[in-house]
C-alpha positions as CSV (number, residue, x, y, z in Angstrom):
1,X,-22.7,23.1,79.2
2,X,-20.3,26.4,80.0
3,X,-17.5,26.3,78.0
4,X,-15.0,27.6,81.1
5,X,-15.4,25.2,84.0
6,X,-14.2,25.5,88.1
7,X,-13.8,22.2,90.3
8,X,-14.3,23.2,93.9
9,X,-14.9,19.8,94.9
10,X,-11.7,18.6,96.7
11,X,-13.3,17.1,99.5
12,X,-15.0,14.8,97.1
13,X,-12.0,13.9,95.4
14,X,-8.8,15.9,94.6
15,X,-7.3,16.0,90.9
16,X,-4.6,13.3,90.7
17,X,-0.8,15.1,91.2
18,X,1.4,14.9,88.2
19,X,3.9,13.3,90.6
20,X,1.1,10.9,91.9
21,X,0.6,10.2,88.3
22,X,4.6,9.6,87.6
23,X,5.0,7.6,90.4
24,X,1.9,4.9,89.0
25,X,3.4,5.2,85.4
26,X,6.9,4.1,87.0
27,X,5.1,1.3,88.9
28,X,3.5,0.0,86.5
29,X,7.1,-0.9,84.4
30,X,8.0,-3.2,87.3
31,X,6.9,-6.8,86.4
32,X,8.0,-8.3,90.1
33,X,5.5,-9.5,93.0
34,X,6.6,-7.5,96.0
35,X,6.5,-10.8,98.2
36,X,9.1,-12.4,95.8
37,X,12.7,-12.5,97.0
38,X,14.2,-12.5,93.7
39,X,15.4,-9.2,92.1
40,X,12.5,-8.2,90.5
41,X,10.4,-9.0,93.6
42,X,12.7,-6.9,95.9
43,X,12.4,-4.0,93.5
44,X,9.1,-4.0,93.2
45,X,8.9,-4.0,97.3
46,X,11.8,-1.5,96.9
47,X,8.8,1.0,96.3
48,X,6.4,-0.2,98.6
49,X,8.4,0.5,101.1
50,X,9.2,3.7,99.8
51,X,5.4,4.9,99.7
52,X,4.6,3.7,103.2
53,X,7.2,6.0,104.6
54,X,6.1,9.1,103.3
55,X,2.2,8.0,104.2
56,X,3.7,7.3,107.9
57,X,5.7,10.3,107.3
58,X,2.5,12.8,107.1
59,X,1.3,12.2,110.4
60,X,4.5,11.4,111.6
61,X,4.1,7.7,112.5
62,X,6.5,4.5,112.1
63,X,6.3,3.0,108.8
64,X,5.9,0.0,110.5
65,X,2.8,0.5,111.7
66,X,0.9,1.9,108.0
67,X,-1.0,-1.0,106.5
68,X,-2.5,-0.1,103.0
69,X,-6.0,-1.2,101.9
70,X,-8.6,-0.5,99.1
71,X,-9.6,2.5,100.4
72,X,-11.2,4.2,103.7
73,X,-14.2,2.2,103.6
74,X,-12.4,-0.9,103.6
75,X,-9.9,0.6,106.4
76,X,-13.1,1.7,108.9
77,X,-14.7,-1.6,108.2
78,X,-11.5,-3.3,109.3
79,X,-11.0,-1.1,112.3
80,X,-14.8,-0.9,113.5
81,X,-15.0,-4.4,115.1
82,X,-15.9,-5.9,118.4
83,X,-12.8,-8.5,117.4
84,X,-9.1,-7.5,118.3
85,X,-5.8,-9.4,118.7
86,X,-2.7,-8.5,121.2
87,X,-0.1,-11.1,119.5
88,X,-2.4,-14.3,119.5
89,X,-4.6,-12.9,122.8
90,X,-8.1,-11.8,122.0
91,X,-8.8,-8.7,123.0
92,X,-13.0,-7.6,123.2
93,X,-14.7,-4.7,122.4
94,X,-18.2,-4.7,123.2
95,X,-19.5,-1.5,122.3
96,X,-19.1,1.6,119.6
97,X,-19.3,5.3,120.5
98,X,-20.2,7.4,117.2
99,X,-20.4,10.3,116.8
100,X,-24.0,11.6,115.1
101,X,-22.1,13.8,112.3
102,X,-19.7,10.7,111.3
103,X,-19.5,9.6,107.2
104,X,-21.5,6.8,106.3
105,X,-18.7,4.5,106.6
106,X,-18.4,5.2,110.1
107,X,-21.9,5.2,110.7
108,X,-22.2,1.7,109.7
109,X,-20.6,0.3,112.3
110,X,-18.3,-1.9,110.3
111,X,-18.7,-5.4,112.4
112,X,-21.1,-4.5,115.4
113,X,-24.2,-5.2,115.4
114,X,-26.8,-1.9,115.3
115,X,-27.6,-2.8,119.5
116,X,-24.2,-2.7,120.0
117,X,-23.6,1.2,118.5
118,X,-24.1,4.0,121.1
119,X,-24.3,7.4,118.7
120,X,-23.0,10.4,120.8
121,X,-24.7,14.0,119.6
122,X,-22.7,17.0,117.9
123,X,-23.8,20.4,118.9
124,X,-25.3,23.1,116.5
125,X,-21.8,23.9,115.5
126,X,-21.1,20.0,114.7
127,X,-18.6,19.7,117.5
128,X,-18.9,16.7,119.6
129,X,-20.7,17.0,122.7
130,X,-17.6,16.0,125.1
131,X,-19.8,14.9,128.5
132,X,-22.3,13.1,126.4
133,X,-19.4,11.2,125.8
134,X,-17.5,11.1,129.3
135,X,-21.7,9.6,130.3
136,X,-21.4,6.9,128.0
137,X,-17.8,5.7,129.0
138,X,-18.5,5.7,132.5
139,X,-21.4,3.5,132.1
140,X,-19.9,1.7,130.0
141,X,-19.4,-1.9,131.4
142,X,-15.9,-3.7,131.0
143,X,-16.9,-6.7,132.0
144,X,-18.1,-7.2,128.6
145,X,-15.5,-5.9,126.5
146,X,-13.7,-2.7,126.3
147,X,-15.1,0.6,124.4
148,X,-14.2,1.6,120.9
149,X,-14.5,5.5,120.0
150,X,-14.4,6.5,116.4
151,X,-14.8,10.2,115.3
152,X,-13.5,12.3,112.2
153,X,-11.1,14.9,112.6
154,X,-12.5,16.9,109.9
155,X,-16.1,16.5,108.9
156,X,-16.4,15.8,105.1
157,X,-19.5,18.4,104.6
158,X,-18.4,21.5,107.1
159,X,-15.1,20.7,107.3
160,X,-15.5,21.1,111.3
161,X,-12.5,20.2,113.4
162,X,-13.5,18.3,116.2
163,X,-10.9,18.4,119.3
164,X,-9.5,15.3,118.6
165,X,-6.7,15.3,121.5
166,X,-9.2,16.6,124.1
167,X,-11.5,13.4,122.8
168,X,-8.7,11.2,122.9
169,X,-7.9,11.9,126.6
170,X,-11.4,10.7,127.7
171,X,-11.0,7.9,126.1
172,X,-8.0,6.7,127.2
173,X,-9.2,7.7,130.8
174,X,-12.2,5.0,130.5
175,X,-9.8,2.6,129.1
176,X,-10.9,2.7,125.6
177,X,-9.6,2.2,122.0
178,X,-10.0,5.5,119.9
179,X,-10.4,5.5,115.9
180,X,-10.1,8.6,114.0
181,X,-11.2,9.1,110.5
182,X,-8.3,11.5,109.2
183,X,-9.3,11.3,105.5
184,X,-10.3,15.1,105.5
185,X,-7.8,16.6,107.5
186,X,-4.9,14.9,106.2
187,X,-2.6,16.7,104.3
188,X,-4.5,20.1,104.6
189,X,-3.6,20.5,108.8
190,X,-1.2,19.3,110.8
191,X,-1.5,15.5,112.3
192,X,0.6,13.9,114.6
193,X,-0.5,10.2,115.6
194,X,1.9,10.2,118.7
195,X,0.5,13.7,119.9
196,X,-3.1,13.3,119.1
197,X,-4.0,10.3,121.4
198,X,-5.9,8.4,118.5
199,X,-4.8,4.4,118.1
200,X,-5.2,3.9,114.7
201,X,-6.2,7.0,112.0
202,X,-8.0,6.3,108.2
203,X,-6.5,7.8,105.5
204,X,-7.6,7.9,101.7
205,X,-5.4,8.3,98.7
206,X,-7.6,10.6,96.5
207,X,-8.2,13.0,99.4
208,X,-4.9,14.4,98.4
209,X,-4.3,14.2,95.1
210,X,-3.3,10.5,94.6
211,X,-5.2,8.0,92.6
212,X,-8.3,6.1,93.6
213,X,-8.7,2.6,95.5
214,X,-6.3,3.0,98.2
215,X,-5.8,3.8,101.9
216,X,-4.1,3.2,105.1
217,X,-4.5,2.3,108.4
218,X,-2.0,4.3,110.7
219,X,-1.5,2.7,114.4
220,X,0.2,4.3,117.0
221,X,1.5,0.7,118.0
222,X,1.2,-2.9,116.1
223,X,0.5,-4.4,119.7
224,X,-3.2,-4.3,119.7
225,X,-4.7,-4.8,115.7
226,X,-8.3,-5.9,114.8
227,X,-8.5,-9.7,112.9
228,X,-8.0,-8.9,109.7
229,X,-10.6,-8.5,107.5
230,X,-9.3,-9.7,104.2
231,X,-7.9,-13.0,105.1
232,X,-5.0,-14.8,103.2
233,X,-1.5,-14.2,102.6
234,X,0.9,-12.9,104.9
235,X,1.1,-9.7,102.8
236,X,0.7,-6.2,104.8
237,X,2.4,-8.3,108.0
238,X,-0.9,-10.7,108.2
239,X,-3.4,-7.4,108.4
240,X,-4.6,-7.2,105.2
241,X,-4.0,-9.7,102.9
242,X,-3.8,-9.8,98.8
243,X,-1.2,-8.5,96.5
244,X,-0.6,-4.8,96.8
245,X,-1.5,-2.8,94.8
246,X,1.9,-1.6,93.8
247,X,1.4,1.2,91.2
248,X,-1.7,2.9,93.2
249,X,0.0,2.4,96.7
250,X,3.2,4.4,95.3
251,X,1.4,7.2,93.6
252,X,-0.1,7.7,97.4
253,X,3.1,7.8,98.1
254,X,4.2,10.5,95.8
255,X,0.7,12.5,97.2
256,X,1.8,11.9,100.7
257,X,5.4,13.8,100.4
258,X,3.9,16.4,98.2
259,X,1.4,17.2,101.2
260,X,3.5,17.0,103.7
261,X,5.7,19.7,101.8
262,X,3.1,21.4,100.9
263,X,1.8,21.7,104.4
264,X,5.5,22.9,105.4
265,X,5.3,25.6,102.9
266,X,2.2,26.5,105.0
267,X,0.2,26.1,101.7
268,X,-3.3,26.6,103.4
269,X,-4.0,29.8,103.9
270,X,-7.5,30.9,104.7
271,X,-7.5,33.4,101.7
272,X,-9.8,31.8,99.6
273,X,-12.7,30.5,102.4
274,X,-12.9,34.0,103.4
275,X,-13.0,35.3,99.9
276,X,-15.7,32.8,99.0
277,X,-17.8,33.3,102.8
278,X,-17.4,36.9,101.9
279,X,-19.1,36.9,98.4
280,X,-22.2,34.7,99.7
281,X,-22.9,36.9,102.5
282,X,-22.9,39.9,99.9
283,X,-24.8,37.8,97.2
284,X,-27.6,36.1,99.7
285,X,-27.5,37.9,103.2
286,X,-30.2,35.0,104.3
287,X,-27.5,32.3,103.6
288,X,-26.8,30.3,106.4
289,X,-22.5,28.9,106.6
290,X,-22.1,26.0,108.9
291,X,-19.3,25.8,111.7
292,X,-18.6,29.3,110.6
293,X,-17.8,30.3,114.9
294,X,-15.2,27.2,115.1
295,X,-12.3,25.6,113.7
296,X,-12.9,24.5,110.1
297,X,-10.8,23.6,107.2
298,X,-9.5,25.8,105.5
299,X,-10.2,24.6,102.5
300,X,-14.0,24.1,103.1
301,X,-17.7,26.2,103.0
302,X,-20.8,24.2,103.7
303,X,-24.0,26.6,103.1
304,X,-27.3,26.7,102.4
305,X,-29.6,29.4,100.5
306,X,-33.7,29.8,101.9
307,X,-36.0,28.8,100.1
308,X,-34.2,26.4,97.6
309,X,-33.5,23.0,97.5
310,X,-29.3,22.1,97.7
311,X,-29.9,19.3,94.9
312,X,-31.8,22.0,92.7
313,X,-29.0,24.8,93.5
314,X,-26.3,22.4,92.4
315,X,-27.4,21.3,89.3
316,X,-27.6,24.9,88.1
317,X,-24.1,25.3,89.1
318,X,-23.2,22.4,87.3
319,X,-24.8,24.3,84.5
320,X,-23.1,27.2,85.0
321,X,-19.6,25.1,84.9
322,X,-18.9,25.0,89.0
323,X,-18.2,21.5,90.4
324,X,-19.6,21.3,93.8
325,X,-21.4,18.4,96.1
326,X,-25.0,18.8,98.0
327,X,-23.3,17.0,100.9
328,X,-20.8,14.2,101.1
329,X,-20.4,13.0,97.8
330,X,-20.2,9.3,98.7
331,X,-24.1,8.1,98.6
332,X,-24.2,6.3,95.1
333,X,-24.9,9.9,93.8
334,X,-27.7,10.7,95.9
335,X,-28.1,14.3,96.7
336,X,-30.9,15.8,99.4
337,X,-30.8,16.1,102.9
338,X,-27.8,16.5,104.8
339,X,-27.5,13.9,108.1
340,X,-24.7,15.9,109.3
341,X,-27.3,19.1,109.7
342,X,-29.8,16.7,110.9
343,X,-27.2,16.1,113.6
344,X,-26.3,19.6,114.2
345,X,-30.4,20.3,114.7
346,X,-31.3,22.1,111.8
347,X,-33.7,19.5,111.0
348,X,-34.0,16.5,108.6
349,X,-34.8,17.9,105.7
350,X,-32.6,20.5,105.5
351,X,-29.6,20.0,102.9
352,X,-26.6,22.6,102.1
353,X,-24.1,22.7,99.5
354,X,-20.2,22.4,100.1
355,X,-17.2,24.3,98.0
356,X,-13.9,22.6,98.7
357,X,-10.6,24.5,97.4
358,X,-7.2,23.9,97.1
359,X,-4.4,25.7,97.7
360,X,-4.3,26.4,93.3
361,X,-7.7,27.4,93.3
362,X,-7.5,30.8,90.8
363,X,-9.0,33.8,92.0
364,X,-11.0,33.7,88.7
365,X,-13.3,30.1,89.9
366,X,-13.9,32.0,92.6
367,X,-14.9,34.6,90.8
368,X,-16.9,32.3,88.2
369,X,-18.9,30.7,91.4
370,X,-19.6,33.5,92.6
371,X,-21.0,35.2,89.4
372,X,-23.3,31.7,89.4
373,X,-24.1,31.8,92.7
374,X,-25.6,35.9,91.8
375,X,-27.3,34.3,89.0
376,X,-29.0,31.8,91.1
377,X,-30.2,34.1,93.9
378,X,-31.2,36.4,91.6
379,X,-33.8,34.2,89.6
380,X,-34.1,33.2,93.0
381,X,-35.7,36.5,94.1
382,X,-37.3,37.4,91.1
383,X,-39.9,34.2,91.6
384,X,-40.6,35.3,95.3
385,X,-43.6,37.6,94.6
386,X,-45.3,36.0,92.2
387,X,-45.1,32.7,94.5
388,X,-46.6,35.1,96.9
389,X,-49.3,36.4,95.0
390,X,-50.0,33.0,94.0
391,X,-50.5,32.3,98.0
């Protein structure tokens, strides 16, 4: 293995915060069941409190309406569902709109059945295709329930940004519910619930910098909620029941305030993309970058080099000491294709490989990638004619 290593895998998961870390440690020392009225109960929910404030504080929602779970898959599997409630009154949806480029969890469809998934296209940049979209919602039939609309505001392997107010309109012009996956974009571009026209958004502790095992819901309004999934207790107001996970739930706590600051400081620059998108075009001129005309993270490159395999590029980074993912990191470590470039139509067995910064990525990983990334293209090149004369 290299001896000097670079992580530039943040969108996979982002190092845990010292303050995230802090705030767990402190947690941990409190013995009380945050459901408990004595003192050591109302402590304990002293800081659960606490830490959904500064969750509902980064998008600028009510605490009120931030409901913690295990994680984002647990949250979309929740949210994804033909089942709602307004106070005790069912409320029916009867179909899902998806979009093609969505994460797995998405994808899945949580509680509707696979006939009951409509999948709407992306475009070659990854952007949604807006009148597919308006097509579907005005065929949609209400007389069988209303339609759900779920779509990432940030895709995990570009980083596109998908228009999520202009999406958010349509839906609410057909009289639909609207989902959004905000587990990239959080904390690394502005979010607004009340501006953004999304009813509920899915939000993931690790994504910035807290610890593992715990998300949020976010809805614009506790008057329409999906049946709970995790059924018990009265704990998270009836939505989500079981304990909470106290020390986890504050140390996303201590990562939300520290991105929302951070994102006031105006912490992510596009310095670092460029420098990187730079340096690849130099290295391999017949790289392709993905999304590279629109609105992206700043944070993320998605790319692909001809005539070599992502899964075989990556492990020789690995080698060379660079942390990066062949595509969303969260198949059971699989690596190969990408579905989101199958989406985007550059065909199903295409696969690219994703570098994901932070604001404290040193110019020196940069520079370490990109003295890899020479290595590999160079070896690369230096196999080309004899494969030829081989032909």
């Amino acid at each position: 293995m290299a001896p000097k290593r670079a992580y530039l895998d943040y969108n996979a998961s982002a190092p845990l915060l010292a303050v995230a870390r802090d705030a767990v440690v402190d947690a941990l020392a409190q013995t009380g069941n945050p459901s408990s009225v004595h003192s050591e109960g109302r402590a304990s929910k002293a800081i659960l409190e606490s830490a959904r404030r500064e969750v509902a504080a980064l998008v600028n929602a009510k605490p009120d309406h931030v409901f913690f779970t295990s994680g984002a898959t647990e949250a979309a599997s929740t949210l994804l569902t033909p089942h709602y409630v307004m106070g005790r009154a069912p409320v029916r949806l009867s179909r899902l709109y998806v979009s093609a480029s969505e994460h797995p969890c998405m994808l899945a469809g949580g509680q509707f059945a696979a006939e009951q998934i409509e999948t709407v296209s992306v475009d070659s940049n990854g952007l949604l295709d807006l009148g597919q979209l308006r097509a579907f919602l005005a065929a949609h039939d209400k007389s069988e329930g209303l339609p759900l609309v779920a779509v990432q505001a940030a895709n995990n392997e570009t980083g596109v940004l998908q228009p999520i107010g202009e999406i958010g309109r349509i839906v609410k012009e057909f009289g639909g519910f609207f989902v959004v996956d905000a587990v990239q974009a959080a904390g690394r571009t502005p979010l607004d619930i009340t501006t953004s026209s999304a009813d509920y958004l899915i939000l993931s502790s690790h994504k910035i910098g807290g610890p593992k095992g715990v998300g949020a819901i976010i809805a614009v309004s506790d008057l329409v909620m999906p049946k709970a999934l995790v059924r018990g207790g009265g704990q998270e107001k009836g939505h989500r029941a079981g304990t909470e996970a106290l020390p986890i739930i504050s140390g996303f706590g201590a990562a939300a305030r520290f991105a929302r600051e951070a994102l006031l400081g105006g912490g992510w620059g596009l310095g670092n993309r460029q420098l990187i998108e730079d340096g690849i075009r130099f290295i391999a001129s017949d790289a392709v970058i993905y999304g590279d005309t629109v609105d992206r993270l700043a944070n993320t490159t998605f790319f692909s080099l001809a005539d070599m395999k992502a899964e075989t590029v990556q492990i020789a980074f690995d080698l060379a000491g660079i942390a990066l993912s062949a595509g969303s990191a969260c198949s059971s470590g699989k690596v190969g294709p990408s579905h989101v470039l199958a989406a985007m139509g550059f065909g199903d067995g295409t696969g690219g490989l994703r570098v994901s910064t932070s604001p404290e990525t040193t110019q020196d990983e940069i520079a370490l990638f990109l003295d890899a990334l020479a290595k590999i293209v160079a070896r690369r090149d230096r196999t080309k004619p004899a494969a030829a004369d081989a032909a």
